[in-house]
C-alpha positions as CSV (number, residue, x, y, z in Angstrom):
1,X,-93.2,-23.0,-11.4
2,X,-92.1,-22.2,-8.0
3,X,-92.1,-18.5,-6.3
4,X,-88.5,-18.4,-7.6
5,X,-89.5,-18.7,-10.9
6,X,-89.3,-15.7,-13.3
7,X,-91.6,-14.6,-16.2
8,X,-88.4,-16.1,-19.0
9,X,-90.0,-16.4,-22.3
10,X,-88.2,-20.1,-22.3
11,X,-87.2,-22.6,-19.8
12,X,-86.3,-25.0,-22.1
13,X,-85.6,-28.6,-20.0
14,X,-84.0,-26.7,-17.4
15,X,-84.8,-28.3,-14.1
16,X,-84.9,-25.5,-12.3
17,X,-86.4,-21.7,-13.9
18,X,-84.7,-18.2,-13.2
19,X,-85.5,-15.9,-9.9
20,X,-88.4,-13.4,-10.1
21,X,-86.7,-10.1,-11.3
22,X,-90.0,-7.9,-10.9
23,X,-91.7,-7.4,-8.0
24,X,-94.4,-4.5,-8.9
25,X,-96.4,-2.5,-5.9
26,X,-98.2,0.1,-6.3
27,X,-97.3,3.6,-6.0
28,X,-99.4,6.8,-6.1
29,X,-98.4,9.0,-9.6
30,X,-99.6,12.3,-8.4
31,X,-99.9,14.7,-5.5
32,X,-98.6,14.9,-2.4
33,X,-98.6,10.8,-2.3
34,X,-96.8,10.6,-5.9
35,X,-94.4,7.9,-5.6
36,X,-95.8,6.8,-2.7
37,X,-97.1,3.5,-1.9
38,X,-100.7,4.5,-0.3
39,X,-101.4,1.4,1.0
40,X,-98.2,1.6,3.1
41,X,-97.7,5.3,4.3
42,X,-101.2,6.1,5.1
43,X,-101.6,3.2,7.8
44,X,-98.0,3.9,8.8
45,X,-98.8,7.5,9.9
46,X,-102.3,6.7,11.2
47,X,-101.1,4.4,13.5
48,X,-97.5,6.0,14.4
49,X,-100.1,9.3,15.5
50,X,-102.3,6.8,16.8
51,X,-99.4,6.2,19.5
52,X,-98.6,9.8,20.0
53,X,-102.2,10.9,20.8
54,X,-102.6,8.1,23.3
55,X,-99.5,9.2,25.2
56,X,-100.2,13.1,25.0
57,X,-104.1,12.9,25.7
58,X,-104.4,9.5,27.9
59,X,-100.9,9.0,29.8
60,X,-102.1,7.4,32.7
61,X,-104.4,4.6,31.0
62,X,-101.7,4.4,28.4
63,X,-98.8,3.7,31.0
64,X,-100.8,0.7,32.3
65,X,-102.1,-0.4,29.4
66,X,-98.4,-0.6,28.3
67,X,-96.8,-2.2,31.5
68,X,-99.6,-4.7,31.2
69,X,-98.8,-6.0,27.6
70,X,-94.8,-5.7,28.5
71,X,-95.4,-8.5,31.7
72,X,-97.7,-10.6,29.1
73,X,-95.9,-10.3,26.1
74,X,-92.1,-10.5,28.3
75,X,-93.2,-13.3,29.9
76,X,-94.6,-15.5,27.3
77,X,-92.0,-14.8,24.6
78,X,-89.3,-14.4,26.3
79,X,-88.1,-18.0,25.1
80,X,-88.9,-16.9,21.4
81,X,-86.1,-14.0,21.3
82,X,-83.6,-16.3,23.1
83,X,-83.7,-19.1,20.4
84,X,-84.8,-16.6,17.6
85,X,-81.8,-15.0,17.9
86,X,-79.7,-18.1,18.5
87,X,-80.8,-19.4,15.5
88,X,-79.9,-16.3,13.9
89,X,-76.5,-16.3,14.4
90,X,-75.9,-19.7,13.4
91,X,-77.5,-19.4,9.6
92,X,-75.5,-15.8,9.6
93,X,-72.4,-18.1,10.3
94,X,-73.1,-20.9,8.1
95,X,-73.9,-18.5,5.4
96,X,-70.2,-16.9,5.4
97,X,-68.1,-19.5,6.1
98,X,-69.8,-22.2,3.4
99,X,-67.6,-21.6,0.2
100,X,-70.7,-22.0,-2.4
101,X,-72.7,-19.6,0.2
102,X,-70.2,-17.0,1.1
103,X,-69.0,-16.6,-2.5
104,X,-72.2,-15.7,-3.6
105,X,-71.9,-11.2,-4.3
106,X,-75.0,-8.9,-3.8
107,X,-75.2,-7.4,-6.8
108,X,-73.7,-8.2,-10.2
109,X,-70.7,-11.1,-10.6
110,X,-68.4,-7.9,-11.1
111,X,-70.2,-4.9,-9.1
112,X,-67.8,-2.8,-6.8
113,X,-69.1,-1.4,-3.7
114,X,-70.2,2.1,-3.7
115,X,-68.3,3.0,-0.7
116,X,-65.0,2.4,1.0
117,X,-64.6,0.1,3.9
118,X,-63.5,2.8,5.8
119,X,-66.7,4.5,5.2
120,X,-68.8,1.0,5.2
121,X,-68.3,0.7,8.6
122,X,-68.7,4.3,10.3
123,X,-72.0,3.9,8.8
124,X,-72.5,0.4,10.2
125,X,-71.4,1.3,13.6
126,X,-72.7,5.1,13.5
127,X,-76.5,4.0,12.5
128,X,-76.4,0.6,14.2
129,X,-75.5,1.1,18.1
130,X,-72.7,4.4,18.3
131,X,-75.8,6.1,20.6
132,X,-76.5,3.4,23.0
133,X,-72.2,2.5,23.1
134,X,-72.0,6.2,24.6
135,X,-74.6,5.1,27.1
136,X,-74.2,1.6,28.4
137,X,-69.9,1.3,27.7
138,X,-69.5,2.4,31.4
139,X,-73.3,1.5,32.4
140,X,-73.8,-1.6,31.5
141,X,-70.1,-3.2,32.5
142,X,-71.4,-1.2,36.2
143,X,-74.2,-2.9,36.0
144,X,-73.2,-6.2,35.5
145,X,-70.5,-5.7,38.3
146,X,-73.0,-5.2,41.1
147,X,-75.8,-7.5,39.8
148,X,-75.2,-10.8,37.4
149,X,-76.6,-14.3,37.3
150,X,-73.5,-15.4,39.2
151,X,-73.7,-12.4,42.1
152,X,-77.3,-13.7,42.6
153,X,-76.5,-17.6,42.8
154,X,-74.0,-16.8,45.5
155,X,-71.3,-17.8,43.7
156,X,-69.2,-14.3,44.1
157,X,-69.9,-11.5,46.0
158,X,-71.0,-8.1,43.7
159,X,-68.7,-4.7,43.3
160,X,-65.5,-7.0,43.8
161,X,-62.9,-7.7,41.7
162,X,-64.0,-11.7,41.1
163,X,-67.2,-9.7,39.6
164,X,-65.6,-8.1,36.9
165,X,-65.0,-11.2,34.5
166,X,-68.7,-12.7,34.4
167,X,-69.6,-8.9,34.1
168,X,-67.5,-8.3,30.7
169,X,-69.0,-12.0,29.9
170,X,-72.7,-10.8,29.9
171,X,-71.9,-7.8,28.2
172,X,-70.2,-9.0,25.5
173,X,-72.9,-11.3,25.0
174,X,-75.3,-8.4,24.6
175,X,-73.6,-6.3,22.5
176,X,-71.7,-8.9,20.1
177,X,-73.3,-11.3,17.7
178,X,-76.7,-11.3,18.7
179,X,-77.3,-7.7,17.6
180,X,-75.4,-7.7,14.4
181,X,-76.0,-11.0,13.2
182,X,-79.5,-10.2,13.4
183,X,-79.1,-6.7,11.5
184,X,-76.9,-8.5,9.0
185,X,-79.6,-11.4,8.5
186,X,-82.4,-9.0,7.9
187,X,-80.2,-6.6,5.5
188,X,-78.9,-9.9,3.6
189,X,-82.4,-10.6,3.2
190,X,-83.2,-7.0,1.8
191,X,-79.8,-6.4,0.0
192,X,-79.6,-9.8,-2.2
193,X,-82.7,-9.7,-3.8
194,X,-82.7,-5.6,-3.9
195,X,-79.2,-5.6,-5.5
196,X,-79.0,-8.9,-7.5
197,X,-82.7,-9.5,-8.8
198,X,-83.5,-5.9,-8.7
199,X,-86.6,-6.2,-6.5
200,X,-87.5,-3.1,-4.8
201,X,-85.4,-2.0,-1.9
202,X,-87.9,-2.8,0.8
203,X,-89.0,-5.1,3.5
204,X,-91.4,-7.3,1.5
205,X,-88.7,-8.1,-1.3
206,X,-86.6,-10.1,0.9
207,X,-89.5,-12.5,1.2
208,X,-90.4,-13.2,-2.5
209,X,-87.9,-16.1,-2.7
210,X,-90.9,-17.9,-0.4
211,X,-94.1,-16.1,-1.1
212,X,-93.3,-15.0,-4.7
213,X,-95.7,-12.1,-6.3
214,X,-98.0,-12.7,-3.9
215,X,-95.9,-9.8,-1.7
216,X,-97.0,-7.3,-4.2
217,X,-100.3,-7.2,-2.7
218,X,-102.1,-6.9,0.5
219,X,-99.6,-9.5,2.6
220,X,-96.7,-7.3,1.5
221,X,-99.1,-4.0,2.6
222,X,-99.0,-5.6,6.0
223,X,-95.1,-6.3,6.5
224,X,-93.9,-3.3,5.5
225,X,-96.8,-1.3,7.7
226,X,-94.9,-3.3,10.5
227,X,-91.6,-2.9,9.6
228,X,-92.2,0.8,9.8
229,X,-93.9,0.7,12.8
230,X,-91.3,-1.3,14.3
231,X,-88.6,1.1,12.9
232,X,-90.4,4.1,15.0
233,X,-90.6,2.3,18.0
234,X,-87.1,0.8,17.8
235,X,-85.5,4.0,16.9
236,X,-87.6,6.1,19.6
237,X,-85.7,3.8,22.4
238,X,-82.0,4.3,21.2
239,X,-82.9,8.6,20.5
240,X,-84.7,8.5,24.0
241,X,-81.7,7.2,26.0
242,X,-79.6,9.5,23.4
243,X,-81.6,12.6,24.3
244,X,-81.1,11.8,28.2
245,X,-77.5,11.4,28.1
246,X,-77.2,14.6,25.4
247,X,-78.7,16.8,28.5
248,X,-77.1,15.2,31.1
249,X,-74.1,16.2,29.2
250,X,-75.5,19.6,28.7
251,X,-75.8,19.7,32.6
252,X,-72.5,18.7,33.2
253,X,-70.9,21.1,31.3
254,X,-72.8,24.4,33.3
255,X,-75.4,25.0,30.2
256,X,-78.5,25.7,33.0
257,X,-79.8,23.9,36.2
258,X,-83.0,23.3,34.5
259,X,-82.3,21.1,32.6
260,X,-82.4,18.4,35.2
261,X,-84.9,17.7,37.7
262,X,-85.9,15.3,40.1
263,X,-87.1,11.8,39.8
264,X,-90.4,11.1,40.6
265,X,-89.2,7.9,42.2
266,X,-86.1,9.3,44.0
267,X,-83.6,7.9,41.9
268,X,-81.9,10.7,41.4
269,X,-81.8,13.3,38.9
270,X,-83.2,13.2,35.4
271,X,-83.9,15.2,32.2
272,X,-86.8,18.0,33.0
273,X,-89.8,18.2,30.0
274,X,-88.6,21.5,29.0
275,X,-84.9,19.9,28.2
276,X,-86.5,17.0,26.4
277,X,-88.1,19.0,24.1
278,X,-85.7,21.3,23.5
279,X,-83.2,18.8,22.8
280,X,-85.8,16.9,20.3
281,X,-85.9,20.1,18.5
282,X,-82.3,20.8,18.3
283,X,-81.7,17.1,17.4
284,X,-84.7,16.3,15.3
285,X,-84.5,19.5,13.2
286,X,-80.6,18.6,12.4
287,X,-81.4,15.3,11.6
288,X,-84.2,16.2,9.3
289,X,-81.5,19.0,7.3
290,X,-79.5,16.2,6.9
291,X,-81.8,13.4,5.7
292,X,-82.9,16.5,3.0
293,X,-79.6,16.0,1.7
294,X,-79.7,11.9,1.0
295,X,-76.8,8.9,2.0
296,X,-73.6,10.3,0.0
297,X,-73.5,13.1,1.4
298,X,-74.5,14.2,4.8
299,X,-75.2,10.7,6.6
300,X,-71.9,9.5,5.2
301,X,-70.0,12.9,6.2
302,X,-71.3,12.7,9.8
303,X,-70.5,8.7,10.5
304,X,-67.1,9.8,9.1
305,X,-67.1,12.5,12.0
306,X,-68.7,10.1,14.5
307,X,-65.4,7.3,14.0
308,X,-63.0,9.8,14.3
309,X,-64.3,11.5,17.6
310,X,-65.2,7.8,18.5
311,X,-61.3,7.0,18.4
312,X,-60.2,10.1,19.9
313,X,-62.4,9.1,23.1
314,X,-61.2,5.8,23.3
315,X,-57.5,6.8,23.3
316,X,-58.4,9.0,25.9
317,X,-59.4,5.6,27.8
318,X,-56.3,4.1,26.8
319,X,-53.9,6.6,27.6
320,X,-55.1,8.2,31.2
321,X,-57.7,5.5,31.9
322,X,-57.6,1.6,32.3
323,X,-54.7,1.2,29.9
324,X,-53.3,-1.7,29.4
325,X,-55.7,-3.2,32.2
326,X,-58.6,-2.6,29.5
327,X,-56.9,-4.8,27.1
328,X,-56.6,-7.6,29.6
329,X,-60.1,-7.2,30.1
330,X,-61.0,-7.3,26.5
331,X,-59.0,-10.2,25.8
332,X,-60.3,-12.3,28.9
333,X,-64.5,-10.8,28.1
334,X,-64.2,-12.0,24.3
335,X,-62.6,-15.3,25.4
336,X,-65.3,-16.0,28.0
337,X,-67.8,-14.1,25.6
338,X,-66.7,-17.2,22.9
339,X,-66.6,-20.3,24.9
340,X,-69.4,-19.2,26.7
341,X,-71.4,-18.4,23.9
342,X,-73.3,-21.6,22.7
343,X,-74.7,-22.1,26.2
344,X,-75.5,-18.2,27.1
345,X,-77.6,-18.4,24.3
346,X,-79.8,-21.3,24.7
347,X,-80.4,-20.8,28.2
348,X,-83.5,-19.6,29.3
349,X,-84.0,-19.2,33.4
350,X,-86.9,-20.4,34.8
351,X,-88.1,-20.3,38.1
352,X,-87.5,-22.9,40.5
353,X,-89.9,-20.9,43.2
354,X,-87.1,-19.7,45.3
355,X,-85.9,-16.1,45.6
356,X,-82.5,-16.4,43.5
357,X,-84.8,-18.1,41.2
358,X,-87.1,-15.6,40.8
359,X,-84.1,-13.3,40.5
360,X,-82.6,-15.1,38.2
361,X,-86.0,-14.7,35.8
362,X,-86.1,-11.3,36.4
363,X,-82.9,-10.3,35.4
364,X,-82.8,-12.4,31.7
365,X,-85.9,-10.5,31.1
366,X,-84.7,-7.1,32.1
367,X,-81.3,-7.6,30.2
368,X,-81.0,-10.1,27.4
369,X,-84.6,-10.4,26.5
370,X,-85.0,-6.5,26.6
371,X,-82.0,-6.5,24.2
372,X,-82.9,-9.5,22.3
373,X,-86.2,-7.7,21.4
374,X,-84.2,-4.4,21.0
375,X,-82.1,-5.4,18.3
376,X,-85.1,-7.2,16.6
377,X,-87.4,-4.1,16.7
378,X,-84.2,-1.8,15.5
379,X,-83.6,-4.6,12.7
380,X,-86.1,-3.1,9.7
381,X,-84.0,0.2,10.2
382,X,-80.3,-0.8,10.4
383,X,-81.3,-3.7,8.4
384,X,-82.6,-2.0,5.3
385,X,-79.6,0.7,5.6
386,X,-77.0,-2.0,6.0
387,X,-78.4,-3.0,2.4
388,X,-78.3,0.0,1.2
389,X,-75.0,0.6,1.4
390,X,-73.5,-2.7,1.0
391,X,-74.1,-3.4,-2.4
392,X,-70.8,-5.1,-4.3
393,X,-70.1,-7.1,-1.2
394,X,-69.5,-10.8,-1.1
395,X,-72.2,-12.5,1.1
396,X,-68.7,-13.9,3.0
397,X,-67.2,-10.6,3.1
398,X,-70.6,-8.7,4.1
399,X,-71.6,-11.3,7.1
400,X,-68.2,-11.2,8.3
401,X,-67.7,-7.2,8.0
402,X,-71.5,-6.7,9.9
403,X,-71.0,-9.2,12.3
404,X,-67.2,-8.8,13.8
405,X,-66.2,-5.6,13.2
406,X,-68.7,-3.5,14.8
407,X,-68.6,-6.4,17.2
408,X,-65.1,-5.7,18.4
409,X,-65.5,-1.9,18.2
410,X,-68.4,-2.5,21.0
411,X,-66.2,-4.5,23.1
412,X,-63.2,-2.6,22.7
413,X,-65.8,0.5,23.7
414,X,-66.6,-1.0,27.1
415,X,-63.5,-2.5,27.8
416,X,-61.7,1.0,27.8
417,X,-64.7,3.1,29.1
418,X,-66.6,0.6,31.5
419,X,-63.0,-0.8,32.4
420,X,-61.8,2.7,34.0
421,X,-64.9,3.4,35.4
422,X,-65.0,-0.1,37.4
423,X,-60.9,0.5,38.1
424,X,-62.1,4.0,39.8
425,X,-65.0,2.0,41.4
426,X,-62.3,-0.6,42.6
427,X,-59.6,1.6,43.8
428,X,-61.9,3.9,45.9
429,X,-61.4,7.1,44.0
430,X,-64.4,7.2,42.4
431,X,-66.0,6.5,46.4
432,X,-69.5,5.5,45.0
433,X,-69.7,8.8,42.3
434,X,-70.1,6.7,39.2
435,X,-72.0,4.0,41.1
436,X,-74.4,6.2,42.7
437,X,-75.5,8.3,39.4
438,X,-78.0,7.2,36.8
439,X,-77.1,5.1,33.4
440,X,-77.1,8.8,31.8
441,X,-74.6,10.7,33.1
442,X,-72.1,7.3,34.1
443,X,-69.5,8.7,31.0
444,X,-69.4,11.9,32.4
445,X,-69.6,11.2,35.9
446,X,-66.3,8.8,34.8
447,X,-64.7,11.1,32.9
448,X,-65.2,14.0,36.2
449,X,-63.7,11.7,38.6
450,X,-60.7,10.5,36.3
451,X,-59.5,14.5,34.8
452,X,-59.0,17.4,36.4
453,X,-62.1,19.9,36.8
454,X,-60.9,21.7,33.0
455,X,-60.4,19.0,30.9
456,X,-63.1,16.9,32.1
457,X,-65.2,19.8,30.5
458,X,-63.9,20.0,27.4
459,X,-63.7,16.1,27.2
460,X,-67.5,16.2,28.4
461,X,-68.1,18.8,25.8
462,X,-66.7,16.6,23.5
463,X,-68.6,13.9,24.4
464,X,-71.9,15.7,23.9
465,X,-70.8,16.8,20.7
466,X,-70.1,13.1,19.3
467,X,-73.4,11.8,21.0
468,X,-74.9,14.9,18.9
469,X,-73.9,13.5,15.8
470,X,-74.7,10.0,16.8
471,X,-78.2,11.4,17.4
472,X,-78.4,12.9,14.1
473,X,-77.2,10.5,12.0
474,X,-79.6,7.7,13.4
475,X,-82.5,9.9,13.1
476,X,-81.6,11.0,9.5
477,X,-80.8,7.6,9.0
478,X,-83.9,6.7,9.9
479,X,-86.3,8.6,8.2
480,X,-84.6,7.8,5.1
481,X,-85.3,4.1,5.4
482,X,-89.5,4.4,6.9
483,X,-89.4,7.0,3.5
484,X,-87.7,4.0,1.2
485,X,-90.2,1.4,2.5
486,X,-92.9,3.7,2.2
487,X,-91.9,5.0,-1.7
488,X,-91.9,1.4,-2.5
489,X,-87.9,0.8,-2.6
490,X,-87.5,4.1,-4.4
491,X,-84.7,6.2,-2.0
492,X,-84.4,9.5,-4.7
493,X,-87.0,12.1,-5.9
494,X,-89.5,14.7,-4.1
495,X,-89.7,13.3,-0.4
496,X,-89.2,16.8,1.7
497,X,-93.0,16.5,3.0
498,X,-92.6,13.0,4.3
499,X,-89.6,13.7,5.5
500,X,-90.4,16.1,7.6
501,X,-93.8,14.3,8.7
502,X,-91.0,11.3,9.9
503,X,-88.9,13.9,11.3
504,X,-91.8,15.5,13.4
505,X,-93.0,11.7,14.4
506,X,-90.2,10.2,15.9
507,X,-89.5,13.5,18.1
508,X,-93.1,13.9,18.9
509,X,-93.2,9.5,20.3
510,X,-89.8,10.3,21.7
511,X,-90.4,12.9,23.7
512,X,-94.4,12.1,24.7
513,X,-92.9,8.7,26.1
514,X,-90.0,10.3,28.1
515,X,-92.7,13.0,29.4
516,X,-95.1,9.9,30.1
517,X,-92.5,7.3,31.9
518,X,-89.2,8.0,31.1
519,X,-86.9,5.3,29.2
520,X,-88.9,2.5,30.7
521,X,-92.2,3.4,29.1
522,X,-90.0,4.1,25.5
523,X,-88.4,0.2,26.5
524,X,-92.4,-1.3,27.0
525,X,-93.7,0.4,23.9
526,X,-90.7,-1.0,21.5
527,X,-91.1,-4.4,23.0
528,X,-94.6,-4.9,22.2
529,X,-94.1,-3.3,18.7
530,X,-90.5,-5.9,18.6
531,X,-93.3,-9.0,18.6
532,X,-94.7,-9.3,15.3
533,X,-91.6,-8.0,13.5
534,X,-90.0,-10.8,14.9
535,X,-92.0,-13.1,12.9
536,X,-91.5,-11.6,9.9
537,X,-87.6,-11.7,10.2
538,X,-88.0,-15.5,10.7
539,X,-89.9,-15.7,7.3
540,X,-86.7,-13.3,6.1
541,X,-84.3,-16.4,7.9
542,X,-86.0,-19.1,5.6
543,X,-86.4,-16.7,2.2
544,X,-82.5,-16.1,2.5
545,X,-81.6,-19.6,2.9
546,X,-83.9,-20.6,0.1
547,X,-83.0,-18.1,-2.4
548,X,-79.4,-18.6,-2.2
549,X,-79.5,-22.6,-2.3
550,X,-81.5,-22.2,-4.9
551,X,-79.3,-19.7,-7.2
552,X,-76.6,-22.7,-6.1
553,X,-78.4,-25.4,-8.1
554,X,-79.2,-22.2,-10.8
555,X,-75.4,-21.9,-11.3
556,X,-74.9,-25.5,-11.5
557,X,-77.6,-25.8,-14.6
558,X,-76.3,-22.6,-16.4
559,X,-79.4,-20.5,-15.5
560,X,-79.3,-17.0,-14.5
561,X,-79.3,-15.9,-10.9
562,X,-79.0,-12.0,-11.5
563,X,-81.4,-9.2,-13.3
564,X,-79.2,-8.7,-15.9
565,X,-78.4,-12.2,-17.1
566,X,-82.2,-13.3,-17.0
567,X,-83.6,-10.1,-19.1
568,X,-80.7,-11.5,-21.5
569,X,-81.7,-15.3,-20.7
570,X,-85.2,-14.8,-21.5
571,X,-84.7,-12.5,-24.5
């Protein structure tokens, strides 16, 4: 018997026995733990206010404990995201577009999905990246345009026109299939085994196909301790960029001078302590009311908000800003993006002891490795949420749907937003205002230059409110999936304690780590926490490859591959 293999009454001569359809962990049957897995939540909260207190009560010794780990751990592994993720998106690619593989449904032969496209992917987008699109679809195109790998080889000259292409290139590298084929990996993982074989909906299900009931114990304790963990951390770095931009926004539209100060190190202007908190209140407290009422209603209500206000933004864009220009620019980034992509993501830069080589190191590790380990770290959460909602879906029709859609929504995002900004940049109307400003306020500073004083506040107004309800709905989001791990798959029944507690958590590591060191020392934390996730989603990469071969050769002997038929097979 292998770790595939079921508890059937009868096996007959079958070469091959059915797929483990029980996965049993323990859970708590009374108190305030009562469906609660112990073993899980209890370590989970220790060492999530483990984290807070050493931020509140020791912020210097924890800053430099932190930036110490980030140089190690950045420097040593920076390698293992670039071909992690690689790999990634060539097993999510030969999963779809294999017939056998891609026909395969998660769920039963005839399930429907629960939800409409439409509504499949406002969630996607909404909980997956709709926070950091607001912040980095005119930052990081900017970004790109006065510093890339080309700009510091010599080969063009930075904030000129010829900088523009390999500027859309990089982007699109870092906000295309790298992220999503690593949240679809990790919820394919989840979702197959949760929906077909009806394990519990949690981290340690996916790998039963490869370490069979043996995740019922402490091993499966441990990986979904870190999954949550991870899920914190990952979480706390797209709601701490979210919370700057939400008062920057606040600032811009004339709600109060204090809510921004000055930089400690000069750069400008940034969100004051008293804003920060505030805003984690506001935002936290929403998010919290809305997790109360589960999925259906108010996570799926506000990603429906999120897409429209999304699409009333970017015809803004289209209409008044870039225009057409923006659709060049999309068309030449995902072209570049494409032939480009195979070698983008095997390289790794290493030094060659010269400045521009040094440089060249520098910025893979600020960029794609920061990202690479971003997406990883964010990968529990979106993962597990992806499979939540995608049950019914072909494996074809689900890797495909994760993977270009909310692709192309990113691109089409800083094409349109980061391609006016550059065009205003460019032309010398913007004279340096966008430029000049921090990552934060770039949309707003954007959309102040390109409207008239009046409708540049509403629009900014606007703006806050849609970054408002990307806020919520990733935090909601969130403490729904840490409370599913933690109730051992089980998403229903008496959870308001817990999710509060989650609530309170997330705002309390959010805002201690903005207090302590901005976004950077948010970015440090997540990395280190990124690392031994990122094992565990390459145990996920070899349990989903095994357990769907294996339900091939299943249906080619006539034995069951789904709960249903094996309770019927072994009866």
């Amino acid at each position: 018997m292998t770790s595939e293999s079921a508890d059937a009454s009868s096996t007959g001569n079958y070469p091959i026995d059915p797929p483990i359809i029980e996965l049993p962990i323990s859970t708590h049957d009374s108190g305030f733990y009562d469906g609660f897995s112990r073993e899980v939540t209890i370590p989970g909260k220790i060492i999530v206010s483990l984290i807070i207190m050493w931020a509140i009560f020791f912020p210097v010794s924890a800053m430099e404990t932190l930036q110490v780990a980030n140089s190690t751990i950045i420097s040593s592994f920076s390698g293992w995201y670039v071909y992690l993720v690689a790999a990634l998106i060539v097993v999510c690619g030969a999963l779809a577009l294999v017939p056998q593989t891609g026909s395969l449904r998660i769920g039963g032969p005839e399930e429907k999905p629960e939800f409409s496209r439409f509504s499949w992917f406002s969630m996607l987008f909404g909980a997956g990246i709709g926070i950091g699109m607001l912040t980095y679809s005119t930052g990081e195109p900017l970004a790109h345009f006065a510093n890339n790998p080309d700009i510091i080889r010599g080969s063009i000259e930075a904030g000129t026109a010829e900088a523009v292409r390999p500027a859309y290139m990089w982007t699109f590298l870092h906000w295309g299939f790298g992220a999503w084929c690593t949240y679809a990996l990790v919820g394919l993982a989840i979702g197959y085994v949760a929906h077909r074989r009806g394990l519990p909906l949690t981290i340690r299900s996916s790998l039963a196909p490869i370490f069979g009931k043996s995740m019922s114990g402490i091993a499966g304790h441990v990986v979904d301790i870190v999954a949550v963990v991870a899920t914190i951390l990952g979480v706390a770095v797209t709601m701490g960029l979210g919370v700057q931009q939400f008062v920057a926004g606040l600032y811009r539209v004339g709600m109060g001078d204090w809510l921004m100060v000055e930089a400690g190190d000069g750069s400008g202007l940034t969100a004051s302590a008293a804003a920060i908190v505030t805003a984690l209140l506001v935002l936290v407290g929403a998010s919290t009311l809305s997790a109360l009422s589960g999925v259906g209603r108010g996570i799926k209500w506000l990603s429906n908000i999120n897409m429209a206000l999304s699409f009333g933004l970017l015809a803004l864009f289209a209409t008044v800003g870039v225009g057409l220009g923006g659709l060049e620019l999309l068309a030449l980034g995902i072209w570049d993006y494409i032939v480009t992509l195979p070698a983008n993501s095997l390289t790794l830069f290493t030094s060659d002891g010269s400045a521009a080589g040094d440089a060249l190191v520098q910025w893979q590790l600020d960029w794609s490795v920061f990202y690479w380990a971003w997406w990883i770290a964010f990968a529990p959460f979106v993962g597990m949420f992806i499979a939540r909602i995608s049950r019914g879906r072909t494996i074809r029709e689900y890797v495909l749907g994760v993977a270009l859609v909310p692709s192309l929504m990113c691109f089409l995002w800083m094409a349109l937003a980061g391609g006016t900004a550059i065009e205003l940049e460019l032309s010398g109307q913007a004279g340096g205002q966008i430029l000049e400003t921090g990552i934060s306020d770039q949309l707003y500073a954007t959309l102040a230059v390109l409207l008239s004083p009046g409708v540049a506040l509403i629009v900014s107004g606007l703006v806050v409110l849609l970054l408002m309800t990307y806020l919520i709905t990733s935090a909601d989001s969130a403490i729904l999936i840490v409370n599913t791990i933690n109730g051992a798959g089980d998403d229903e029944g008496a959870r308001r304690y817990h999710i509060i507690f989650w609530g309170m958590a997330l705002a309390f590591v959010v805002g201690s780590m903005l207090i302590l060191g901005g976004i950077e020392a948010i970015r440090i934390t997540m990395i280190i926490g990124a690392l031994p996730f990122s094992i565990v989603v390459v145990a996920m990469c070899v349990s989903i490859i095994k357990a769907v071969v294996f339900d091939l050769i299943r249906k080619r002997h006539g034995v069951p591959t789904t709960a249903e038929a094996c309770e019927s097979w072994a009866g």
